[in-house]
ZAMIKOL-429818 format. One record per atom (N, C-alpha, C): x, y, z. Coordinates in pm, whole numbers, padded with zeros to 5 digits, always signed. Layout:
# ZAMIKOL-429818
XYZ...
# end
This chain:
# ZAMIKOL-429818
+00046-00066+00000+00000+00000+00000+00043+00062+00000+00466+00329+00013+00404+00436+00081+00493+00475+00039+00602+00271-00188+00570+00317-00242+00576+00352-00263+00405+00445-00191+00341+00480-00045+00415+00501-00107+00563+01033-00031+00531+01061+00038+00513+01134+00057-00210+01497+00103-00179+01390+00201-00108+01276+00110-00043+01207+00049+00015+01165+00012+00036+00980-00041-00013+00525+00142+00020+00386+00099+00117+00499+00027+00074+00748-00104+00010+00660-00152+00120+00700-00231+00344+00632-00073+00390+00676-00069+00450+00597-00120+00614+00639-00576+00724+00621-00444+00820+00503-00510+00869+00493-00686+00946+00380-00704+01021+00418-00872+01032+00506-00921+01168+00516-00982+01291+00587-00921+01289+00658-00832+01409+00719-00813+01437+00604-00677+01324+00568-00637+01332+00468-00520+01417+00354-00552+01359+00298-00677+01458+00179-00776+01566+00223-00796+01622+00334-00847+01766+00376-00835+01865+00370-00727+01799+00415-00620+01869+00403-00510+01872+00298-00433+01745+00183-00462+01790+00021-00454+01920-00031-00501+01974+00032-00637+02003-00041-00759+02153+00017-00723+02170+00135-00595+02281+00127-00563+02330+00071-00466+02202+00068-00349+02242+00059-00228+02269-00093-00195+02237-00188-00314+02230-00334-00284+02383-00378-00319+02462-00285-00378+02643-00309-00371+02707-00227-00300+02644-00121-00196+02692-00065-00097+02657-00090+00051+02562-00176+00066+02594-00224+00228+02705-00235+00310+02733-00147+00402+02793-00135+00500+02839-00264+00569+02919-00305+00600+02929-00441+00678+02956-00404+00821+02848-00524+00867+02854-00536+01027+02883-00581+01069+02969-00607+01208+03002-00727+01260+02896-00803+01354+02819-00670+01424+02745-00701+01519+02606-00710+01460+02530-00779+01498+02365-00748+01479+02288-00618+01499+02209-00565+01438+02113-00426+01449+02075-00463+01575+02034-00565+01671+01946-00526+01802+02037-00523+01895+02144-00527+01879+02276-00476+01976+02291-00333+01950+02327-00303+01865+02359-00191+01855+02212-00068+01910+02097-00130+01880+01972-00035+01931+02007-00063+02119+01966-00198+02115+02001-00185+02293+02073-00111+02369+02230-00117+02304+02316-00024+02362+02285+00098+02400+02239+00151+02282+02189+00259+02219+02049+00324+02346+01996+00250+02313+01842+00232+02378+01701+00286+02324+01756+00317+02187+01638+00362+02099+01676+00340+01997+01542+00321+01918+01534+00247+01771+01505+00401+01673+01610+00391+01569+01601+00499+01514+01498+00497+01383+01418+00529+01406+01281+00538+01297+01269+00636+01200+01312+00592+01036+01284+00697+00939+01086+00688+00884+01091+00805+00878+00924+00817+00787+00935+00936+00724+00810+00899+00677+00768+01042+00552+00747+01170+00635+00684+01177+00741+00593+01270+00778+00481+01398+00707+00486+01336+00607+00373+01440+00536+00215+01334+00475+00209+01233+00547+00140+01114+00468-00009+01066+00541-00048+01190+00551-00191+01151+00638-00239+01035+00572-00305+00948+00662-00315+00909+00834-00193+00851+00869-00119+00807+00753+00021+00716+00818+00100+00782+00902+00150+00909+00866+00291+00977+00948+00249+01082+00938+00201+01183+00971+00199+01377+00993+00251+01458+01103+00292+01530+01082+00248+01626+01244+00104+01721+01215+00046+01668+01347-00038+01734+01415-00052+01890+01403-00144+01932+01313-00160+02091+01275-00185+02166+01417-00196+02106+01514-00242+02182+01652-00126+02166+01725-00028+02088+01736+00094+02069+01826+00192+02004+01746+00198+02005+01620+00354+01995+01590+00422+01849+01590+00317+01818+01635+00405+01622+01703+00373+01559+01566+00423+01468+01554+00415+01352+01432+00311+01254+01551+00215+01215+01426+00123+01155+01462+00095+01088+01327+00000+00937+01338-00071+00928+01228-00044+00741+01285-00062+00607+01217-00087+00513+01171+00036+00471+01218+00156+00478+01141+00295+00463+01158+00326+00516+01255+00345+00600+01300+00385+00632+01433+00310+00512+01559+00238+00537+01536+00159+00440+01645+00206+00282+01653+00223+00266+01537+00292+00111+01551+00432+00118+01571+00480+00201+01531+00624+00192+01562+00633+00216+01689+00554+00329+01777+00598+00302+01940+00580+00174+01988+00455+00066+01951+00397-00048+01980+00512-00158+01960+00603-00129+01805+00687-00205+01827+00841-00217+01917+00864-00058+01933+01008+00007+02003+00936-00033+02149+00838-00045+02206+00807-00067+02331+00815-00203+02326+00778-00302+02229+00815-00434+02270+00922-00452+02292+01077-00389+02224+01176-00450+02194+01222-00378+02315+01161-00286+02387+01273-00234+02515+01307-00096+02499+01295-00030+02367+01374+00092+02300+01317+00214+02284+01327+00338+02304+01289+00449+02284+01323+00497+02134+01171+00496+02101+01158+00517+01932+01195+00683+01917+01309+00686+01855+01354+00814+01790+01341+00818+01691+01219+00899+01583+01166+00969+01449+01287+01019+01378+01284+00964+01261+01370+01082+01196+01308+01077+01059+01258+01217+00990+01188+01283+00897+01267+01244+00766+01198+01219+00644+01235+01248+00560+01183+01248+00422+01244+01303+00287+01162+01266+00176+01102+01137+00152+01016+01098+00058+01032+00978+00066+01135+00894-00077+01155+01020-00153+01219+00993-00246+01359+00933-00235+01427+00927-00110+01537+00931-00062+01575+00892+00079+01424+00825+00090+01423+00731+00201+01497+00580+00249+01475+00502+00145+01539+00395+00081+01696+00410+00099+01740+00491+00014+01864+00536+00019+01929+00533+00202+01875+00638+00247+01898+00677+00391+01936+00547+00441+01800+00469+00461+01865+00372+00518+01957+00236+00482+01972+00255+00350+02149+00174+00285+02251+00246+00349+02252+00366+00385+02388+00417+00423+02374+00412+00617+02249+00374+00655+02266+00342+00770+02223+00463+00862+02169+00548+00808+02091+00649+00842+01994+00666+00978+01929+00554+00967+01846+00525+01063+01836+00368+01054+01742+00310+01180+01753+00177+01209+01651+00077+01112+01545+00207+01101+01412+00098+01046+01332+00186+00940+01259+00184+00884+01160+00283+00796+00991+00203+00834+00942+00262+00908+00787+00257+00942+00719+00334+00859+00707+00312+00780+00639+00454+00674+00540+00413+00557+00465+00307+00567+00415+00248+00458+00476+00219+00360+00603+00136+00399+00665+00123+00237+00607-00063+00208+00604-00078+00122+00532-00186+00049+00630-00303-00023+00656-00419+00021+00700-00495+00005+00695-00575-00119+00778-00532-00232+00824-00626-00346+00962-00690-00389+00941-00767-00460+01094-00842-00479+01212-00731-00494+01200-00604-00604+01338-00529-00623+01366-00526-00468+01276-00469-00363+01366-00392-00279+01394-00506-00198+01333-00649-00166+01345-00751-00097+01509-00802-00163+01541-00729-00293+01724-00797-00339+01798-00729-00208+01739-00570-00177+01853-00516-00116+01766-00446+00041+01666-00523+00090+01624-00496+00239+01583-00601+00285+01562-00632+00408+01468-00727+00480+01358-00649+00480+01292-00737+00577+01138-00698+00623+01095-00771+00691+01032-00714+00801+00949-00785+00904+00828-00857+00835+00728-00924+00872+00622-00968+00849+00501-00842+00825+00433-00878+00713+00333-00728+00734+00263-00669+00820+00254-00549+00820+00162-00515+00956+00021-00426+00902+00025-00440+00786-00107-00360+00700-00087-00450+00537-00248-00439+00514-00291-00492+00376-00375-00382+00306-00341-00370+00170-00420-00237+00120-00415-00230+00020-00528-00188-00085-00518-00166-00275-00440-00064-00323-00421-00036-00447-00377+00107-00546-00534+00113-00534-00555+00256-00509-00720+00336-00548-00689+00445-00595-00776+00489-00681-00807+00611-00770-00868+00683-00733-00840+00820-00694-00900+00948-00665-00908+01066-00750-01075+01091-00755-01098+01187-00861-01168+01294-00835-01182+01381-00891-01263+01491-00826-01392+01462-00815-01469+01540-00696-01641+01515-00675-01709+01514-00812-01697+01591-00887-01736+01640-00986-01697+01551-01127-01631+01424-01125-01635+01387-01212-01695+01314-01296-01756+01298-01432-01856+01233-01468-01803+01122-01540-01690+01108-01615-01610+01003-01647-01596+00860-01562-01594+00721-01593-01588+00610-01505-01437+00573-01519-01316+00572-01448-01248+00505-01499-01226+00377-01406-01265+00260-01458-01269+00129-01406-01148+00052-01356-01013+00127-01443-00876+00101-01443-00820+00143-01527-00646+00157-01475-00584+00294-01499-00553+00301-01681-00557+00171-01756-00612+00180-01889-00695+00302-01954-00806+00314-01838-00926+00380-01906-00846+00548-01855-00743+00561-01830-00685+00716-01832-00573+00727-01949-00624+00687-02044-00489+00683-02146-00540+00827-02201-00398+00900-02246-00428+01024-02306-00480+01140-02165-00454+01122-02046-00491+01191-01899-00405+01188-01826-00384+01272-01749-00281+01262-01672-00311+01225-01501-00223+01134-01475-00234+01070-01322-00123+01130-01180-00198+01138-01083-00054+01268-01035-00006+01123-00921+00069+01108-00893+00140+00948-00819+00295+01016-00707+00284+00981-00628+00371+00962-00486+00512+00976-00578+00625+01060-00602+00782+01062-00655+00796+00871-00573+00877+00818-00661+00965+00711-00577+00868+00610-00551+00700+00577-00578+00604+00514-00515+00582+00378-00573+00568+00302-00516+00530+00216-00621+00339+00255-00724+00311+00325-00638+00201+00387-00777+00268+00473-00866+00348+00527-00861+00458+00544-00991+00487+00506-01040+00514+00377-01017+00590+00249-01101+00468+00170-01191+00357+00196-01082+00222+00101-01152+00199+00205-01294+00158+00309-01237+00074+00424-01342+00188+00444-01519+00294+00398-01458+00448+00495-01565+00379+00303-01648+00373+00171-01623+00333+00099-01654+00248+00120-01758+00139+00178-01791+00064+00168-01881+00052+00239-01978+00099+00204-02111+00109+00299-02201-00047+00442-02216+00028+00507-02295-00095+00605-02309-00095+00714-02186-00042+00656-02081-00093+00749-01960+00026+00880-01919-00035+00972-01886+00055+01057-01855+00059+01108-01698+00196+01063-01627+00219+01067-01516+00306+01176-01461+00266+01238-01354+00306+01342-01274+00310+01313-01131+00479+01340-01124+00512+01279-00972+00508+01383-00902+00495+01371-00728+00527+01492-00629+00547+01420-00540+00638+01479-00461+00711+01459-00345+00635+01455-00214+00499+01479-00197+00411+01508-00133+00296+01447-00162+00200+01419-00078+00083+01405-00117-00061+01505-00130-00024+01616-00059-00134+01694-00020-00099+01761-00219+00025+01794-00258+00028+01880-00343-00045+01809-00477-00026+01716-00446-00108+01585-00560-00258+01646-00596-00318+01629-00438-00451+01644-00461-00506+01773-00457-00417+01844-00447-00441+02007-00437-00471+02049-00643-00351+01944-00697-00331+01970-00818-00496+01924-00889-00487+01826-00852-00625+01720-00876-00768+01795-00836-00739+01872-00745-00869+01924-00727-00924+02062-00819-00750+02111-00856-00725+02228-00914-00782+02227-01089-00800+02104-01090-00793+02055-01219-00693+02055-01292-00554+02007-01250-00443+02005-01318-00362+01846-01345-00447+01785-01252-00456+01605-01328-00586+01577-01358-00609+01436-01375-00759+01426-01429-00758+01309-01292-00672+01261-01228-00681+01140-01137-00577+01162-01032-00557+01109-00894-00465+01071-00830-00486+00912-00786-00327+00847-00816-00319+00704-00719-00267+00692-00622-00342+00644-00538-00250+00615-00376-00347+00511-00311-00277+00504-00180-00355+00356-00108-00497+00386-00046-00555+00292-00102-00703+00323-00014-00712+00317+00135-00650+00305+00195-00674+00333+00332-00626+00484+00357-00572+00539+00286-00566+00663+00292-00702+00779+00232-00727+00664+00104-00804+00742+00070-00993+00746+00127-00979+00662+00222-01101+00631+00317-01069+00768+00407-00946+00791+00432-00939+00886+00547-00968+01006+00495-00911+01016+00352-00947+01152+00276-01070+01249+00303-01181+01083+00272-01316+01141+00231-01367+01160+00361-01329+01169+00504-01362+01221+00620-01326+01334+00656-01203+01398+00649-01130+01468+00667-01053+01579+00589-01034+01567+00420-01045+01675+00391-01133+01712+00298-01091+01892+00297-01190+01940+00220-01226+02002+00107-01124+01944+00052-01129+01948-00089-01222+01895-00207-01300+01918-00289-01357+01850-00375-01349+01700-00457-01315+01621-00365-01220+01480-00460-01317+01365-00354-01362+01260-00425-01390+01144-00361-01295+01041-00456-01381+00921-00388-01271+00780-00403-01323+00686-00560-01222+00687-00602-01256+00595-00740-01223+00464-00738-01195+00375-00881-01202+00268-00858-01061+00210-00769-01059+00081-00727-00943+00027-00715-00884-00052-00808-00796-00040-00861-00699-00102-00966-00609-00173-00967-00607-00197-00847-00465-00341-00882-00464-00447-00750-00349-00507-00719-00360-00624-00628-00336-00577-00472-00363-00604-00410-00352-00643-00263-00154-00614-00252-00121-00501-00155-00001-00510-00137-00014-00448+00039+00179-00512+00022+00179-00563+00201+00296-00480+00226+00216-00394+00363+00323-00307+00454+00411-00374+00509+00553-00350+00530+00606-00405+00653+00705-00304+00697+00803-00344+00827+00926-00254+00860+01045-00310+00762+01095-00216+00725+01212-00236+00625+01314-00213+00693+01463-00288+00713+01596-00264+00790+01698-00379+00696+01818-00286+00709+01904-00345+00655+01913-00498+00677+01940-00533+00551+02004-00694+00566+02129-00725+00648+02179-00849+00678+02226-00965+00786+02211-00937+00933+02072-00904+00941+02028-00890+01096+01920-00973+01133+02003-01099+01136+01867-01221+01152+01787-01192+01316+01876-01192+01422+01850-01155+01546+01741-01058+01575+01741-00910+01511+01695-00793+01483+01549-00826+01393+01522-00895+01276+01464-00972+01233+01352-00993+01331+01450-01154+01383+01359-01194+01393+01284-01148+01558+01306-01065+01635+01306-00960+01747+01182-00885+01743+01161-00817+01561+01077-00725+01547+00941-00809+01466+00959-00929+01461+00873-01061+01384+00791-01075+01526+00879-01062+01608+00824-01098+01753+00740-01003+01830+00773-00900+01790+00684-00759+01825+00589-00735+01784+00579-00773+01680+00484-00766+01582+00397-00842+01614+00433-00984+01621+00328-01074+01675+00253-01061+01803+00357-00997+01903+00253-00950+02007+00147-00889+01999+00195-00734+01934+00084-00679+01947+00013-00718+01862+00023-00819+01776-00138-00818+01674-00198-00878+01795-00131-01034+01860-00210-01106+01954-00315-01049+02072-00240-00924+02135-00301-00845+02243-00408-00767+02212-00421-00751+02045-00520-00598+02021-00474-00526+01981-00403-00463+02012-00314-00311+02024-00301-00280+01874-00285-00393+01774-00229-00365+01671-00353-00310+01577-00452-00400+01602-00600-00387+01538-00637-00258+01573-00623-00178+01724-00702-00116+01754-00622+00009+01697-00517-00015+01660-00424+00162+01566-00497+00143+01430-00510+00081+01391-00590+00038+01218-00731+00086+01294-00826+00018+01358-00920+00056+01359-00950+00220+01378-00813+00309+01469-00822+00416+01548-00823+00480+01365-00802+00500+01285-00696+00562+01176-00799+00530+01044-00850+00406+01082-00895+00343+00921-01055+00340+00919-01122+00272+01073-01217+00240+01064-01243+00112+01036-01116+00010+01024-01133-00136+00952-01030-00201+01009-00995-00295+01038-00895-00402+01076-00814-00384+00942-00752-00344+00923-00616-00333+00790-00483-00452+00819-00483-00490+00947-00367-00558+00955-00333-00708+00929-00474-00767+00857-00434-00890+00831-00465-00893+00666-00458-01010+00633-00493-01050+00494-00635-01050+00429-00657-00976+00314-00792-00998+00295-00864-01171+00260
# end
């Protein structure tokens, strides 16, 4: 679903580039990632922060809040660790953490084979479509992203709905680094569509107020997880374990339910 960086819908050519370096530049470790956090005593957490409901700050106090945040304290509290945020594009997120930047990326990024050559990943902790967002006002059906050939689609820089939309001939795609500027454009009438994850775009149609509801969904079922450098089986399998708690206890359901309105965290 982040991709997926209001902005899943955060996110995969410049993202693929910086796979395509970072998978012959890994750093070598001697020690495992959950040593080095322990020591440490906080888990260093990259995100988008511009990606309502996943990662924002709070227009009233400034704090990063949203979806991701919430699970990532859920998981830094299992492991013992004080979750330290650290902001960033999302275009250049990926990257960050090949050079070791930060410990983990909680940010809705979406799990496929390129980046599985050059990251791990925990087990998923969200399930979610590509959906199409169009203005209130539109009278056109498009059933799938086919039916926008000759239109232009505005898509997450670096997203994997970038990667989907640049996919289909005919279509004309416009990336941003942001998500709000997407739909600002979209509402402006300066795309004819935006793609991003439907659990975002459920939150849209509550919350803002812009002229745009939710269109079709277009493609397959894709899976959130935490992304951290490779040969950290320990670290791995630590945050496999966190994970599993809190789905077991609740906690995990009840941040999806707090955010979505739906249990998002298992398989459809």
């Amino acid at each position: 679903m982040q991709t997926g960086s209001p902005n899943k819908f955060r996110r995969t050519v410049l993202a693929g580039a910086a796979i395509a370096c970072v998978a012959f530049s890994l750093p070598v470790r001697a020690a495992d990632l959950l040593d080095a956090a322990k020591t440490r005593g906080s888990l260093r957490i990259a995100l988008e922060g511009t990606y309502p409901p996943f990662n924002f700050r709070d227009p009233k106090t400034g704090q990063l809040t949203g979806y991701d945040v919430d699970v990532a304290r859920l998981v830094a509290g299992k492991l013992g660790l004080t979750p330290e945020f650290v902001t960033t594009e999302w275009a250049a997120i990926l990257a960050g953490l090949g050079a070791g930047k930060y410990d983990v990326i909680i940010s809705q990024v979406n799990v496929t084979p390129r980046r599985e050559q050059a990251f791990d990943f925990s087990t998923p902790y969200t399930y979610s479509t590509p959906q199409l967002i169009v203005r209130r006002n539109e009278r056109l059906e498009y059933k799938k992203l086919g039916d926008l050939k000759g239109r232009k689609v505005g898509v997450g820089q670096g997203s994997v709905f970038e990667q989907q939309a640049k996919a289909v001939p005919g279509v004309e795609v416009k990336s941003y680094p942001a998500a709000p500027e997407n739909l600002q454009d979209l509402a402006f009438g300066r795309i004819d569509a935006a793609l991003n994850d439907s659990l975002m775009v459920g939150y849209l149609l509550k919350s803002s107020q812009l002229p745009i509801r939710a269109g079709a969904r277009v493609g397959a079922v894709e899976r959130t997880a935490v992304a951290f450098r490779k040969g950290n089986p320990r670290f791995r399998a630590a945050v496999d374990k966190a994970l599993e708690s809190v789905r077991a206890d609740g906690s995990l359901k009840a941040a999806s339910m707090k955010w979505f309105g739906i249990d998002a965290t298992r398989a459809p």
